[in-house]
C-alpha positions in Angstrom: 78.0 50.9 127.9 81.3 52.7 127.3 82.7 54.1 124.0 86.2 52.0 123.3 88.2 52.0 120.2 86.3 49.3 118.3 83.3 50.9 119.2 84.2 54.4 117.8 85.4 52.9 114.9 82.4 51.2 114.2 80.6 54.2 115.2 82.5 55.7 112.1 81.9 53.5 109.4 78.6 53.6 109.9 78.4 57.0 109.8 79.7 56.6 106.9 77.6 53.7 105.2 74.3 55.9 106.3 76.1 58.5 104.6 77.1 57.1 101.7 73.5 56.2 100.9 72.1 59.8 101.5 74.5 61.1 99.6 72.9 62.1 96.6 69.9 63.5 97.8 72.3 65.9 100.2 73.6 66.7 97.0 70.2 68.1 95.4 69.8 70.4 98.6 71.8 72.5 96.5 71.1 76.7 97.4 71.6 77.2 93.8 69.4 75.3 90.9 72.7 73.9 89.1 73.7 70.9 88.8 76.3 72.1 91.5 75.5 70.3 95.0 78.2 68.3 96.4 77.9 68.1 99.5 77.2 65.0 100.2 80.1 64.0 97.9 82.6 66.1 100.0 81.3 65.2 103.0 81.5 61.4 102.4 85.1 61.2 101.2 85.8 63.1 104.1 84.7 60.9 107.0 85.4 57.5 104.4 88.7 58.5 104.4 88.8 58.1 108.4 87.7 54.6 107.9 90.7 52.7 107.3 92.5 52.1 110.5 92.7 48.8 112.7 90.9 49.7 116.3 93.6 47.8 118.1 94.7 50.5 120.5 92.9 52.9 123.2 90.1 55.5 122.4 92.1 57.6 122.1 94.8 56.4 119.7 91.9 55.6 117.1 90.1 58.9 117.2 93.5 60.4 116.5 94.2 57.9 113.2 90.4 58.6 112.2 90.6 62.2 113.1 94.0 62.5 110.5 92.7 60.3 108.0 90.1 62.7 107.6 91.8 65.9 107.6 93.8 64.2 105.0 90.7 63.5 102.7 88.8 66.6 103.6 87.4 68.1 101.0 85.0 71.4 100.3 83.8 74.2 102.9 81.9 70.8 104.5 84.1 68.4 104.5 86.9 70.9 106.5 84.3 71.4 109.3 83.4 68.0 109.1 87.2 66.9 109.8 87.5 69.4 112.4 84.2 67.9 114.2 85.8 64.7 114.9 89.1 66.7 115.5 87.2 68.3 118.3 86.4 64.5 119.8 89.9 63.6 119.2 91.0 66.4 122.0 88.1 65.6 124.3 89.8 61.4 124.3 92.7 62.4 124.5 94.4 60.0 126.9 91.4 57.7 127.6 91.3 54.4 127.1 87.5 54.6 126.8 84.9 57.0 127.5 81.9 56.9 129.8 78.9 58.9 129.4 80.0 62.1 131.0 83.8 62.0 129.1 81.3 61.8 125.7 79.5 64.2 126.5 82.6 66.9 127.1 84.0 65.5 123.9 81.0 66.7 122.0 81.0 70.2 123.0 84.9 70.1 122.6 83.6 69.2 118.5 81.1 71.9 118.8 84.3 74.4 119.8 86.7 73.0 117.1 84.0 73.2 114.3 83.5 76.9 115.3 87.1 77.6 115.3 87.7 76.0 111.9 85.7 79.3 110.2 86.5 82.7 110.7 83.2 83.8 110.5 80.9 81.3 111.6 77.7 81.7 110.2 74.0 80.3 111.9 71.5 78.3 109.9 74.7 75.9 108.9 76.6 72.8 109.6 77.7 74.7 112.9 74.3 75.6 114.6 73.1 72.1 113.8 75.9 70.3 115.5 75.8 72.8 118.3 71.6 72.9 119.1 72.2 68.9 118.7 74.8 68.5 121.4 72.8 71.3 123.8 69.9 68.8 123.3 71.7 65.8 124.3 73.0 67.4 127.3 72.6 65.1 130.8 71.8 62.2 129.1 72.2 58.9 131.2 73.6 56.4 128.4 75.0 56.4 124.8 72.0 55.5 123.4 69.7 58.2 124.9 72.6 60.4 123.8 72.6 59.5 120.4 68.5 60.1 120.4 68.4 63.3 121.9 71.5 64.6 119.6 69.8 62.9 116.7 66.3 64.7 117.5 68.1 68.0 118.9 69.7 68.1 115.5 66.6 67.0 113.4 64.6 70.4 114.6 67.6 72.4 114.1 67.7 71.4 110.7 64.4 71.9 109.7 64.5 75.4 111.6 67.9 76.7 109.1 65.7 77.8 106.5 63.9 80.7 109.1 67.7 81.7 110.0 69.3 82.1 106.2 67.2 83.6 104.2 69.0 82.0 101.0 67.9 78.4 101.9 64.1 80.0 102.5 64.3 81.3 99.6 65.4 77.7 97.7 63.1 75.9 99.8 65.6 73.5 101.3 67.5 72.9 104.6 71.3 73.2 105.7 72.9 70.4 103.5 75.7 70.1 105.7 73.6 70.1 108.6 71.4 67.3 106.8 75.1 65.2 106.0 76.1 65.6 109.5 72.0 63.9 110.7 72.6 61.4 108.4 76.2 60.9 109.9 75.2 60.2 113.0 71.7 58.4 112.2 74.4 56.1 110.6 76.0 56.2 114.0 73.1 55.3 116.4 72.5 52.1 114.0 75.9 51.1 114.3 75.6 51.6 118.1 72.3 49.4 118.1 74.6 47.1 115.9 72.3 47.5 112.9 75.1 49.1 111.0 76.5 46.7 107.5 80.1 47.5 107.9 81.7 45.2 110.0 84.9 46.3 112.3 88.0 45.0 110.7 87.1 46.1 107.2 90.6 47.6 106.3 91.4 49.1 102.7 93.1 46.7 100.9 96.4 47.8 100.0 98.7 45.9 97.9 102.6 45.8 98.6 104.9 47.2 96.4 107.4 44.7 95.5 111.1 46.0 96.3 113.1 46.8 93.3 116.8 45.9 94.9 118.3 46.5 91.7 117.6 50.3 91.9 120.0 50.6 94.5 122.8 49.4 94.2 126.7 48.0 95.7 128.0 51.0 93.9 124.9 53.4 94.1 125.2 56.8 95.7 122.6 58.4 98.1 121.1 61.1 95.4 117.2 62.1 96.7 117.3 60.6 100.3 114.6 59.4 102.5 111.2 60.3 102.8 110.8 60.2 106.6 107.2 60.6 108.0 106.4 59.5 111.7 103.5 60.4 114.5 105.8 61.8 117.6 103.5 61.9 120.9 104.7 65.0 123.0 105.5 63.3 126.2 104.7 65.6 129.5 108.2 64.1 130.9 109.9 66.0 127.9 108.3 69.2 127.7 106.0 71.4 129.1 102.7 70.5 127.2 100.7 73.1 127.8 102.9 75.8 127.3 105.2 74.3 125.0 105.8 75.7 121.0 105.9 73.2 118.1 107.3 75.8 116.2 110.6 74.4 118.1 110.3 71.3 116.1 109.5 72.8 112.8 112.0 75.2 112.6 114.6 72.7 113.2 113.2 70.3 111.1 112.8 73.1 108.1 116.9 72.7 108.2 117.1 69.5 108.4 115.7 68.8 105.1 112.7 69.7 102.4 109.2 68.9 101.3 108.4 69.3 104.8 104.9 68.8 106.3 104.0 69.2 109.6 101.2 70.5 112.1 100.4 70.1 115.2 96.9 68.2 116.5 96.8 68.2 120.4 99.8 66.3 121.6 100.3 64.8 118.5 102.9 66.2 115.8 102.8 64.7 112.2 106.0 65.2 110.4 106.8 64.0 106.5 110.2 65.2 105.1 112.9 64.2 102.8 116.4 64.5 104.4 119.9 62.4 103.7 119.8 61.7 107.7 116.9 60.4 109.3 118.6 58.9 111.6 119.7 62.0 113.4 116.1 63.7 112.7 114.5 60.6 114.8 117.4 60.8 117.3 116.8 64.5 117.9 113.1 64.2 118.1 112.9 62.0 120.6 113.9 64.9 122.9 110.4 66.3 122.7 108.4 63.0 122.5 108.1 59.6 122.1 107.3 57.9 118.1 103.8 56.0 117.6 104.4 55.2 114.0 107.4 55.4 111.8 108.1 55.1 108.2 111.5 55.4 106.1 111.5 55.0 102.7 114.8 55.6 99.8 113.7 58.0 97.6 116.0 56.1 94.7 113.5 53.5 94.6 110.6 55.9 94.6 112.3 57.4 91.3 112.3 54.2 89.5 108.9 53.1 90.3 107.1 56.9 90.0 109.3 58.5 87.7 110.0 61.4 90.4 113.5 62.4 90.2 113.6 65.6 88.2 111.1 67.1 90.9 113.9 65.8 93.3 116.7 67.0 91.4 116.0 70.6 90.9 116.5 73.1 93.0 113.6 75.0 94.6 112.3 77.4 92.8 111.7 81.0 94.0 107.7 81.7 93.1 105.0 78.6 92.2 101.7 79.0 91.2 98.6 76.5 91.7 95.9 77.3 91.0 92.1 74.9 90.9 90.8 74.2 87.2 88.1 71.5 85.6 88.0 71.1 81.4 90.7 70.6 79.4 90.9 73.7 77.6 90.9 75.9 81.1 93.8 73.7 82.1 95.6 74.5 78.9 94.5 78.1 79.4 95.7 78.2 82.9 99.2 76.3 81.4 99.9 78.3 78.5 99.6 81.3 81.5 103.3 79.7 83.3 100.7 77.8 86.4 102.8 75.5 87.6 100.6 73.2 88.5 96.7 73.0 88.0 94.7 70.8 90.5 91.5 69.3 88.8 88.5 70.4 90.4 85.8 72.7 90.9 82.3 72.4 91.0 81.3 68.5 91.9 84.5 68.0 91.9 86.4 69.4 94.9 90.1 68.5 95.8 90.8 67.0 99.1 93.8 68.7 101.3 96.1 65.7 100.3 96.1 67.1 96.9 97.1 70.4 97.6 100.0 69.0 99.4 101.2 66.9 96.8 100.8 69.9 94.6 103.3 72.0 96.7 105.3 69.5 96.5 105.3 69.2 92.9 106.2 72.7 91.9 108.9 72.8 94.6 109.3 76.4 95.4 110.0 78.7 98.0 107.1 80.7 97.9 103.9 79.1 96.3 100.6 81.3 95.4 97.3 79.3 95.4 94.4 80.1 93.4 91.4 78.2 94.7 88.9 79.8 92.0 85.8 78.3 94.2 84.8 79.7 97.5 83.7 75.8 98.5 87.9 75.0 97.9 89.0 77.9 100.0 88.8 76.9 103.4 90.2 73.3 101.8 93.3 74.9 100.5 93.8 77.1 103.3 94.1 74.2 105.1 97.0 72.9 103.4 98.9 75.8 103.3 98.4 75.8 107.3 99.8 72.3 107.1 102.7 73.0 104.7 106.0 73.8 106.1 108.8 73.9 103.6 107.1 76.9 101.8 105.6 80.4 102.4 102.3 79.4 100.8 99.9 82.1 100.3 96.0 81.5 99.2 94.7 84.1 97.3 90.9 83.9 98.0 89.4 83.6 94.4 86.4 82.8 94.3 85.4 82.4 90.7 87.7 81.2 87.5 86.9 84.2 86.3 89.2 85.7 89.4 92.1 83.9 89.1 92.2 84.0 85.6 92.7 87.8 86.0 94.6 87.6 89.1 97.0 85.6 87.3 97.3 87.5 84.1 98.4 90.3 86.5 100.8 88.6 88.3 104.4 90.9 89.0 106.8 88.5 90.4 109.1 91.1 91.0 107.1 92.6 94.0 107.6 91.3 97.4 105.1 88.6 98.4 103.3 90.9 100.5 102.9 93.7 97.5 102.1 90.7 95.3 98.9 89.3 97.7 97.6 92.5 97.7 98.3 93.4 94.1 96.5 89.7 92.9 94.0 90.1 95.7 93.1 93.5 94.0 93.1 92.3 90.9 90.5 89.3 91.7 87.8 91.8 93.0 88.2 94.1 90.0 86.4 90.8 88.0 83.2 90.3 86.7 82.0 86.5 86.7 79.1 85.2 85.1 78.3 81.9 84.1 75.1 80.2 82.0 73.8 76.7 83.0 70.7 74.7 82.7 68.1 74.9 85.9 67.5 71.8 87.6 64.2 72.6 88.8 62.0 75.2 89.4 62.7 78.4 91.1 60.8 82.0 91.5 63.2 83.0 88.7 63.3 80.2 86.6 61.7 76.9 85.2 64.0 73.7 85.3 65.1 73.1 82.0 65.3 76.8 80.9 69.1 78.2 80.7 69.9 80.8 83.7 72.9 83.7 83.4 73.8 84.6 86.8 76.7 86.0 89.0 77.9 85.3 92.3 74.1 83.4 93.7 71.7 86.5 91.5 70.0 84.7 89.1 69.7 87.8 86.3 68.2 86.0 83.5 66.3 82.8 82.6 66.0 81.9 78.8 65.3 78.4 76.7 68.0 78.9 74.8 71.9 79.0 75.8 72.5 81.7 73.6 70.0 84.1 74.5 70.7 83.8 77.9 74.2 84.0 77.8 73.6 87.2 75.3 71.5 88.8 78.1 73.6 88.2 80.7 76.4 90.7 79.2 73.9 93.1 79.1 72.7 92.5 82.7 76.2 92.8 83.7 76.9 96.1 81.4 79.7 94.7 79.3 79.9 97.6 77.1 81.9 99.4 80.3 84.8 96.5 80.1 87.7 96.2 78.1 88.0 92.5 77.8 84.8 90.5 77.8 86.8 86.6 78.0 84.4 84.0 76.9 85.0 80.2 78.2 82.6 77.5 76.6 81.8 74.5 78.6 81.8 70.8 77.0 78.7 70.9 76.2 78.6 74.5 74.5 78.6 73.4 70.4 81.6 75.7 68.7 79.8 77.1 65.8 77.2 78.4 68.4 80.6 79.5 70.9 81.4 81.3 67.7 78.4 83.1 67.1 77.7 84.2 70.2 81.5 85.7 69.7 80.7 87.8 66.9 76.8 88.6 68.6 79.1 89.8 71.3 81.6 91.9 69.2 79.1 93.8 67.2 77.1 94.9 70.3 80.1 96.0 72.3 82.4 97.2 69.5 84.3 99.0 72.3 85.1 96.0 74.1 87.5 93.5 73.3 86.3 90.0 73.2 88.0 86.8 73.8 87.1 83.6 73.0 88.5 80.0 74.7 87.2 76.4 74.7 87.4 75.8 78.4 85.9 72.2 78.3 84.4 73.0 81.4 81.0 70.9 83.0 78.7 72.2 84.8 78.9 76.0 82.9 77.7 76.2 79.5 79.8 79.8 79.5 81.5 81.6 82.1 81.6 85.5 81.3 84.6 87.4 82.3 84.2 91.4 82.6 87.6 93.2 83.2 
């Protein structure tokens, strides 16, 4: 048996069924005893979003269409990897109309080298020595199936061996979740091979057209916003050189020709969205490097009347943007009242896919845009983005913490160059205290589920039964009385007359220290603590 298009696809969304019904326990293999784990969240709207394609082409026209409809929905430190996994698979097809045995089998360990690549410091007892111990184990297999067996059971003693190689997951009892989404991934995948899989090939999204509005443009109209132009252009070897040959070619011309622009590069594939007056002569001029494999024009007028868009269309790019990552009203507002120009909802549970972060840069339509991720599971997601973002110098400032960028942000000088300024914010982020108070979801050597734990960073410092006592503690663990600002968010959960007495518990012990009280509306956190 040889792997075609309908089979991979298949292959996919069964991957994806198995996955969607491990989900939440890959979600409770949460490190940390918080209700934080999403894992299996981010790595199933990751590889769902891969899903929705029509396997009417070659091999290897369908891995790529999965392969971007996943980088488009990936989503969290997981998910990222995840996308880059099947990115890896799309190089090793690239060209075949199907792949036997052997040509799998090189496509795996072309994965296993992408996934690698996709973190900067690739860390064992993960996602990464799973898929890689798998693939070693499958090696010389004689058929798909026995591939799919010895991967599965290569993989399945990996797993269970991550705990002896990170001593955090030891220590929480628990394996690799994103080694345990990516079994379940491809135990989804052997049953859809065996054709025991419940989603059926030909199972598109349904989307529903959007009537034309003719009247929007008119007889007497006048071209205002222009097109947005996004097309798929194959490098074609009898146009270029393709292994030598730079895309920055095509991006530089194309930053020129128009704005919003978009584009990156996956094997001999380039993805290109921008909005220009002319696409005509944008098409015209790309086909000097390659040939199109999908197309799509569309009048930006009509976009106006149906989304309301034009003022972002209208305006003229800004210098500096900010974006920054936020979850509960009141942080929004927080963030807001700051000058953010535009806060992305998310955070823990809740992680933004790299389509979001686009649309964000977008949306504040600047020349340079500063990201604030506040989350380390969001950084390798919007660094991503700004990777894929061409119309703006987009710089990520690595906060980790709300706590981070909140500071980073109140010490933003936009007068300094945007080198001075990355280093200034980055500065600024590490000079931060973050500690936060949440209820324990089960029993660890430091705490009883139930009880309230103040922690920072993954120390657990204290475990009380009440929120107040803990959070109380926690300032003391973390020597508040050495800040000059202790800032105080409350979660939705967190009643205000007890916000407000822990307020003035907090003032009278550190009478030094200045202490600030908002109602972030945050879940998850009953208080984050922030020391600067």
């Amino acid at each position: 048996m040889n792997l075609d298009a309908t089979l991979y696809l298949n292959l996919i969304r069964g991957g994806a069924a198995r996955l969607s019904e491990d989900r939440e326990s890959i979600n409770e293999l949460n490190v940390f005893p918080i209700p934080d784990g999403d894992t299996g969240d981010n790595m199933y709207m990751t590889i769902e979003a891969g899903t929705h394609i029509k396997a009417d082409g070659t091999l290897s026209e369908a891995a790529e269409a999965i392969s971007r409809g996943m980088l488009m929905g990936a989503r969290g430190n997981s998910g990222v990897i995840l996308s880059r996994i099947f990115a890896g698979l799309t190089k090793g097809f690239q060209g075949l109309k199907e792949a036997d045995v052997p040509a799998f089998t090189e496509a795996m360990k072309s994965a296993v080298s992408e996934a690698y690549h996709a973190v900067s410091q690739p860390v064992e007892g993960t996602i990464l020595t799973v898929l890689r111990e798998g693939v070693a184990a499958a090696e010389g297999s004689a058929s798909l199936e026995e591939y799919f067996d010895l991967w599965i059971a290569g993989m399945d003693l990996s797993l269970q061996h991550t705990p002896e190689l990170l001593d955090v997951l030891k220590k929480a009892g628990v394996v690799d979740s994103g080694g345990a989404g990516l079994l379940s991934i491809a135990e989804g995948m052997r049953d859809a091979l065996h054709g025991k899989s419940q989603i059926e090939v030909g199972e598109e999204k349904a989307v529903k057209a959007t009537p034309v509005n003719f009247d929007a443009f008119t007889e007497d109209s006048v071209l205002e916003f222009g097109y947005c132009t996004e097309f798929l252009l194959r490098l074609q070897r009898s146009k270029v050189d393709l292994e030598h040959f730079d895309e920055n070619v095509i991006k530089n011309w194309l930053q020129e020709q128009g704005d919003s622009l978009v584009f990156f590069r996956d094997g001999s594939i380039i993805k290109v969205h921008v909005h220009t007056k002319d696409p005509g002569a944008i098409l015209t001029r790309c086909r000097e490097w390659g040939e199109f494999l999908t197309i799509k024009v569309e009048n930006m007028t009509l976009q106006h009347h149906e989304n309301h868009m034009d003022e972002r269309y209208k305006r003229a790019p800004k210098d500096l943007a900010t974006v920054t990552v936020a979850a509960g009203k009141g942080l929004t507002q927080c963030f807001k009242d700051m000058g953010v120009d535009a806060v992305i909802e998310g955070g823990q549970t809740m992680n933004p896919s790299v389509e979001r972060f686009l649309e964000a840069f977008r949306e504040v339509n600047a020349r340079t845009i500063l990201v604030f991720p506040n989350n380390s599971n969001i950084i390798l997601t919007a660094q991503q983005a700004a990777e894929m973002y061409a119309d703006s110098t987009v710089v990520v400032i690595p906060t980790k913490t709300l706590g981070e960028g909140y500071y980073a942000l109140a010490n933003l000088d936009a007068s300094l160059p945007v080198e001075e300024m990355t280093a200034s914010l980055t500065e600024a982020a590490a000079a931060v205290t973050t500690g936060a108070v949440s209820r324990a979801i089960r029993d660890t050597a430091e705490a009883h589920a139930g009880e309230y734990i103040g922690f920072s960073g993954k120390d657990i410092l204290v475990a009380a039964p009440a929120r107040e006592e803990a959070l109380c503690t926690l300032a003391h663990k973390l020597n508040a009385s050495s800040s000059d600002v202790l800032i105080l968010f409350s979660g939705a959960d967190a009643p205000a007359d007890e916000a407000a007495r822990i307020k003035a518990r907090l003032e009278k012990a550190y009478p030094m220290t200045e202490v600030i009280l908002h109602d972030g509306g945050q879940p998850v956190y009953d208080y984050i603590l922030v020391l600067c």
